[in-house]
C-alpha positions as CSV (number, residue, x, y, z in Angstrom):
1,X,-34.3,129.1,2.1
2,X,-36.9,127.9,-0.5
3,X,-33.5,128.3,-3.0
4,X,-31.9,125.7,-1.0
5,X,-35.2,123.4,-0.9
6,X,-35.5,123.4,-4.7
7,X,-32.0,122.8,-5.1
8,X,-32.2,119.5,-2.7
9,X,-36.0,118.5,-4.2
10,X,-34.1,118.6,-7.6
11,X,-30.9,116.6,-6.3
12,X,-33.6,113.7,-5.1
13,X,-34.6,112.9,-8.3
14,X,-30.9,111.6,-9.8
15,X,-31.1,109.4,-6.3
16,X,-33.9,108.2,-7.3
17,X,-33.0,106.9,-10.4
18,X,-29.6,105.9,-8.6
19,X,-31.9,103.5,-6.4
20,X,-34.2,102.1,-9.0
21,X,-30.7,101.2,-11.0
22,X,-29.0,99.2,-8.7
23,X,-32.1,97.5,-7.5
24,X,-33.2,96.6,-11.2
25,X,-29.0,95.2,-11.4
26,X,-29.5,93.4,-8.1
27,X,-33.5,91.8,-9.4
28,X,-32.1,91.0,-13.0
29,X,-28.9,89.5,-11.8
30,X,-31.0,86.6,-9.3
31,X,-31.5,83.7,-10.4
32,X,-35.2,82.5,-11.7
33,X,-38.0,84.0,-13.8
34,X,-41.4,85.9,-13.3
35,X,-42.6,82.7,-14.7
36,X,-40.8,80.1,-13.0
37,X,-41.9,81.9,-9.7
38,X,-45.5,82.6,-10.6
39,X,-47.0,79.1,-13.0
40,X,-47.5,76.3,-11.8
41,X,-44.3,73.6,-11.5
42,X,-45.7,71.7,-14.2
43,X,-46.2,74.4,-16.6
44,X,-45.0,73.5,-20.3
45,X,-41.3,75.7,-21.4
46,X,-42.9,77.2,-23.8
47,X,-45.7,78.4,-21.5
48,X,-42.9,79.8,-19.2
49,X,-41.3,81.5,-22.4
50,X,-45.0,83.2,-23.4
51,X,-45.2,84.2,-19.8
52,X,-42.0,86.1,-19.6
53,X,-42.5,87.5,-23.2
54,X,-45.5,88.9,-22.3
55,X,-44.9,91.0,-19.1
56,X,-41.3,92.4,-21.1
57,X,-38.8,90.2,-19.1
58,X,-37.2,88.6,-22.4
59,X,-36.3,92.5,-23.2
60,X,-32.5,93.8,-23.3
61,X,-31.7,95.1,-19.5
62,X,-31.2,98.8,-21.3
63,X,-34.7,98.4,-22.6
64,X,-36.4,96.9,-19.1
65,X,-34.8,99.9,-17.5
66,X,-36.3,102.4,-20.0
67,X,-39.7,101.0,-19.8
68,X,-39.7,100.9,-16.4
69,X,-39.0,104.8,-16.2
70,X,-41.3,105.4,-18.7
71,X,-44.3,103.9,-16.9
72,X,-43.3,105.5,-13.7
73,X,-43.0,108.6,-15.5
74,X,-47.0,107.7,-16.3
75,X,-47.8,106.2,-12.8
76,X,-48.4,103.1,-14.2
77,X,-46.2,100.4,-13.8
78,X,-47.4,96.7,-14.9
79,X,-46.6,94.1,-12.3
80,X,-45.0,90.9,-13.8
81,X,-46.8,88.9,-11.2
82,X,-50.7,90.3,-11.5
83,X,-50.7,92.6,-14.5
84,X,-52.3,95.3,-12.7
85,X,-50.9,98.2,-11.9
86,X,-47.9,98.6,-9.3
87,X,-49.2,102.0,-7.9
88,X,-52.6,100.7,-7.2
89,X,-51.4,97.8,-5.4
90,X,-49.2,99.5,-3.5
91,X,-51.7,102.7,-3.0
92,X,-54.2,99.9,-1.1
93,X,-51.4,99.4,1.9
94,X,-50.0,102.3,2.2
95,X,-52.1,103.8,4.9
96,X,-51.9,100.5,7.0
97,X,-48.0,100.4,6.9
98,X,-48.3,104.3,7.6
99,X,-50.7,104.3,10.9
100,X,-48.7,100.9,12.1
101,X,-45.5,103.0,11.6
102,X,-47.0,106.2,13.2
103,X,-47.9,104.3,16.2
104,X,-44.5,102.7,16.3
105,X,-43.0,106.4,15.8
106,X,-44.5,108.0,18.5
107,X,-44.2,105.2,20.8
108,X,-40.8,104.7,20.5
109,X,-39.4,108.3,20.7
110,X,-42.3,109.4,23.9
111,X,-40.2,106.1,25.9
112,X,-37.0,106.4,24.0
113,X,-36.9,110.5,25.2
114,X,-38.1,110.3,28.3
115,X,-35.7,107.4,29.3
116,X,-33.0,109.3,27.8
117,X,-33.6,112.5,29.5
118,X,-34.1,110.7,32.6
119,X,-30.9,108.7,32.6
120,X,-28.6,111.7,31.8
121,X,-30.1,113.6,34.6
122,X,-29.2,110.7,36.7
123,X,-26.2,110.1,35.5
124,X,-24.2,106.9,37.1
125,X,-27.2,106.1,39.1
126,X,-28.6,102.9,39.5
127,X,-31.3,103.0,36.9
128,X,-28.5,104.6,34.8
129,X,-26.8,101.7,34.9
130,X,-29.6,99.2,34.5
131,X,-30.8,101.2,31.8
132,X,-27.6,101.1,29.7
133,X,-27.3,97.2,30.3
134,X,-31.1,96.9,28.7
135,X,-30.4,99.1,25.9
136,X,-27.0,97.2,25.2
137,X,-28.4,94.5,25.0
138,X,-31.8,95.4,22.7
139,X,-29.4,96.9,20.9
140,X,-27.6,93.8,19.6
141,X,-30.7,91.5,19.2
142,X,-32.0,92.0,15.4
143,X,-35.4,93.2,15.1
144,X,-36.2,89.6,13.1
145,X,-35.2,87.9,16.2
146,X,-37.3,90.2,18.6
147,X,-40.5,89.5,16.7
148,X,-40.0,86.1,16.5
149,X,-39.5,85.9,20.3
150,X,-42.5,87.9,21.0
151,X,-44.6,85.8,18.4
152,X,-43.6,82.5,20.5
153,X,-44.1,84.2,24.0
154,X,-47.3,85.7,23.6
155,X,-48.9,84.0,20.9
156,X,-47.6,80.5,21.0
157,X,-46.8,80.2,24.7
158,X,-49.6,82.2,26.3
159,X,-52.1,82.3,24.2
160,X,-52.6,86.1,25.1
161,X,-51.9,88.0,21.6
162,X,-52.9,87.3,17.9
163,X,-50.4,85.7,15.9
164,X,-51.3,87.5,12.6
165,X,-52.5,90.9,11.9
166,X,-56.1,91.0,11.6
167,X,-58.6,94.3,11.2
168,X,-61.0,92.4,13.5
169,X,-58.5,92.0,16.4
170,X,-58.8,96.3,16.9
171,X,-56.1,97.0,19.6
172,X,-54.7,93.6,20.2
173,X,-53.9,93.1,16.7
174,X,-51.1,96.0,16.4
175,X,-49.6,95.3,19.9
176,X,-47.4,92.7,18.7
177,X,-45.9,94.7,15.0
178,X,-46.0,98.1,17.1
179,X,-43.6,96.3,20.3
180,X,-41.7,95.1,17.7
181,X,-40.9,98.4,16.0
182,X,-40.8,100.1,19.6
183,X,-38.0,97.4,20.7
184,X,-36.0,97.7,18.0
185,X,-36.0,101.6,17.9
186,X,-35.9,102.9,21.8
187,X,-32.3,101.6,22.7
188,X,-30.7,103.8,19.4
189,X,-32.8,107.1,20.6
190,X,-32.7,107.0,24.5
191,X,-28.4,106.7,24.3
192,X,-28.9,109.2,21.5
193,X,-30.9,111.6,24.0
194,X,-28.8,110.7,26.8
195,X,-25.5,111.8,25.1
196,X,-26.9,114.8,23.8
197,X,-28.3,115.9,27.3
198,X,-25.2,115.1,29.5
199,X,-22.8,117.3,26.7
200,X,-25.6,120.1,27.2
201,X,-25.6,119.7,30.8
202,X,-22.0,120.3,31.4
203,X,-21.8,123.8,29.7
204,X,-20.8,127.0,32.1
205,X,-24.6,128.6,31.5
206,X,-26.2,125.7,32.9
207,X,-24.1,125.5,35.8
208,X,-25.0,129.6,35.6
209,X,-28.3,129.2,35.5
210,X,-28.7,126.9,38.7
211,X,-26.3,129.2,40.5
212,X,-28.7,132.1,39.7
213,X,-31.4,129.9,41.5
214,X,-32.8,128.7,38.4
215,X,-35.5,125.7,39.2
216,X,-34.2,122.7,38.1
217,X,-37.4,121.7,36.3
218,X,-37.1,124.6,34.2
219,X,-33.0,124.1,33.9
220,X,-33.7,121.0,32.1
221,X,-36.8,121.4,29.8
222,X,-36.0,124.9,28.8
223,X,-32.3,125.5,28.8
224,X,-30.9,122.1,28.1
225,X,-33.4,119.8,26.0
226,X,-33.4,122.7,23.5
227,X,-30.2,123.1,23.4
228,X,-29.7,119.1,23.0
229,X,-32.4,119.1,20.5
230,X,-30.9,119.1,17.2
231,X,-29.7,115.5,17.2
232,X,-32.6,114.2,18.6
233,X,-34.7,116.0,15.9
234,X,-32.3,114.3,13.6
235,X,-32.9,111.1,14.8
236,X,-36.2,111.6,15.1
237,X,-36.7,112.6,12.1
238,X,-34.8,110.1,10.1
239,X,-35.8,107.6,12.6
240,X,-39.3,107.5,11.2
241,X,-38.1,106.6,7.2
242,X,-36.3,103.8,9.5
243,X,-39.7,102.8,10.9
244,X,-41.2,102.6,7.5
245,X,-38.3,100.8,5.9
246,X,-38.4,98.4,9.2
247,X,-42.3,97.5,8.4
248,X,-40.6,95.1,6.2
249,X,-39.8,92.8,8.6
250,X,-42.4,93.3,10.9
251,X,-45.1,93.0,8.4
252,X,-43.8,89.2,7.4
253,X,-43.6,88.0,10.7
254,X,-47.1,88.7,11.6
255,X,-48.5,88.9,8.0
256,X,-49.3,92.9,8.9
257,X,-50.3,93.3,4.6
258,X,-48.7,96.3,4.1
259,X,-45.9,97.8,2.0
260,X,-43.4,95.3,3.7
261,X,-45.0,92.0,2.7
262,X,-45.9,93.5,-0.6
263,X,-42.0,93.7,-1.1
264,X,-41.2,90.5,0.0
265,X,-43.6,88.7,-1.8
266,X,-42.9,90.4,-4.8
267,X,-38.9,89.6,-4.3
268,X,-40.2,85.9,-4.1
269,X,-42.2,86.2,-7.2
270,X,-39.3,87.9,-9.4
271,X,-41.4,90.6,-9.9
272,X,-39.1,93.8,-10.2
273,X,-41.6,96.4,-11.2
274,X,-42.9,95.9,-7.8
275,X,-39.6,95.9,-5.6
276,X,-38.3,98.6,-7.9
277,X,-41.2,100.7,-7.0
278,X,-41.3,99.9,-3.2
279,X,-37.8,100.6,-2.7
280,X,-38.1,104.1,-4.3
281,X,-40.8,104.6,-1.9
282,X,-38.8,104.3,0.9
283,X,-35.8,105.8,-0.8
284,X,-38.0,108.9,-1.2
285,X,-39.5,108.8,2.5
286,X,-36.0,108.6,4.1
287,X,-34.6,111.7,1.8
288,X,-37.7,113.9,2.1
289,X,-36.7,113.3,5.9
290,X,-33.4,114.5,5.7
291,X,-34.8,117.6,4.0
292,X,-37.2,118.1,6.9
293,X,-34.0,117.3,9.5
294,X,-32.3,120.2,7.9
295,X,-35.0,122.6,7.4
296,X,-36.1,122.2,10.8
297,X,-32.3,122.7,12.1
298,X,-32.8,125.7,10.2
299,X,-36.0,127.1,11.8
300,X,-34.5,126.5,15.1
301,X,-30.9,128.3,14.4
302,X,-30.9,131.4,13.0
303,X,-26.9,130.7,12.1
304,X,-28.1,128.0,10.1
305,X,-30.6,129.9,8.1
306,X,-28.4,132.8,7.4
307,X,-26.0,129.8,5.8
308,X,-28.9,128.8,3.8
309,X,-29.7,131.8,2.1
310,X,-26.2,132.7,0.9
């Protein structure tokens, strides 16, 4: 098992570099300029043309690249926009965007389980059926268009909810980014959860086990949702990485300063350094999640352990 965990810590790091290429293409291939996005309008050309000669931007692409690895190599990566270091501007939000997306995690999969596991046990009921409408219907409004809706109705409209993030605020602050997040990832995992639990419940040994007299109770917590577990876990799992790659959006539309307006603001300011480095961030979070979805598959299945140590 820890053969198999070196070998996929090991494959990560070509992805990596995978990433960080095609975003540096897709950032060098816009159009503008750290300059023209960062001086004044009125700056002189030849202002513009110090500017971008000074933060490396005037460099061959093959050159940019190397650089680029080279101070990531050395954790310190110059933004083009502040000079400082990308790491330690980044380092500052990180554990907002992380507690907002923990919240948002373990909101979403507590309502996005239970409703699952609820619906499949009542399958073709009515709250079956009013459930999958709802969760239809979330699931083809974008999570941009959710926050914005929320942000007019309770903010604009009644007056009831913060419009921005603000440490002040406490509770009332995160309601807003956290519904967000919640909306945008319940409908996905309670049809997940639901699917998962009506294929368990239609196997022979849990009609065995109520025929033996089994409770009911303990049918479906201990015999089925384990059973059904594995791509939940999944989802779960990878489900998270989504939340943190998600902040983007949430963070802009209630100015949450976290990773996700760090990104955006730096895609507005041309400064690749720091989108490079965000987006390896995330690339890394969502991978180091598969590697737990598949360890954890293994801990849980002896079958797939014995496959792993082959």
């Amino acid at each position: 098992m820890a053969r198999y965990i070196l070998k996929r810590v090991l494959y990560m790091i070509p992805l990596a570099l995978c990433v960080s290429l095609i975003v540096f293409l897709i950032m060098s291939f816009t159009p503008g300029d750290p300059a023209t996005n960062n001086l004044p309008i009125t700056a002189a050309p030849s202002a513009k043309q110090a500017y971008n000669e000074s933060v490396g931007y005037t460099d061959e692409l093959p050159v940019r690249f190397i650089n680029y690895i080279k101070g990531l190599m050395k954790l310190n990566v110059p933004s083009y926009s502040s000079r400082n270091n990308v790491f330690e501007e980044i380092a500052q939000r990180v554990p907002l965007t992380i507690r907002l997306g923990m919240l948002g995690f373990l909101v979403s999969s507590v309502i996005g389980v239970t409703l699952g596991i609820i619906s499949a046990i009542k399958q073709y009921s009515f709250f079956d059926t009013a459930l999958t409408v709802v969760v239809v219907l979330f699931s083809c409004i974008p999570t941009f268009f959710s926050g914005v809706i929320l942000l007019l109705l309770f903010s604009v409209h009644w007056g009831l909810l913060p419009s921005f993030f603000d440490v002040d605020q406490g509770l009332r602050g995160v309601i807003l980014p956290t519904l967000t997040t919640v909306l945008g990832s319940v409908p996905h995992l309670s049809r997940l959860t639901r699917s998962a639990m009506l294929g368990v419940l239609q196997q022979d040994y849990i009609r065995t086990a109520r025929a033996k007299g089994v409770p009911e109770r303990k049918v479906i917590w201990k015999h089925a949702l384990k059973n059904a577990s594995f791509p939940i876990i999944m989802v779960l799992l990878s489900g998270f990485a989504g939340v943190l790659g998600g902040s983007v959006v949430s963070e802009t539309i209630f100015s949450v300063p976290g990773i996700g307006t760090y990104m955006t603001g730096a895609i507005s300011q041309k400064n690749t350094p720091g989108v490079m480095t965000c987006a390896l961030l995330l690339s890394l979070v969502y991978m180091t999640a598969m590697l737990l979805v598949d360890v954890t598959f293994a801990i849980i299945d002896p079958r797939i352990r014995v496959r792993y140590q082959k």
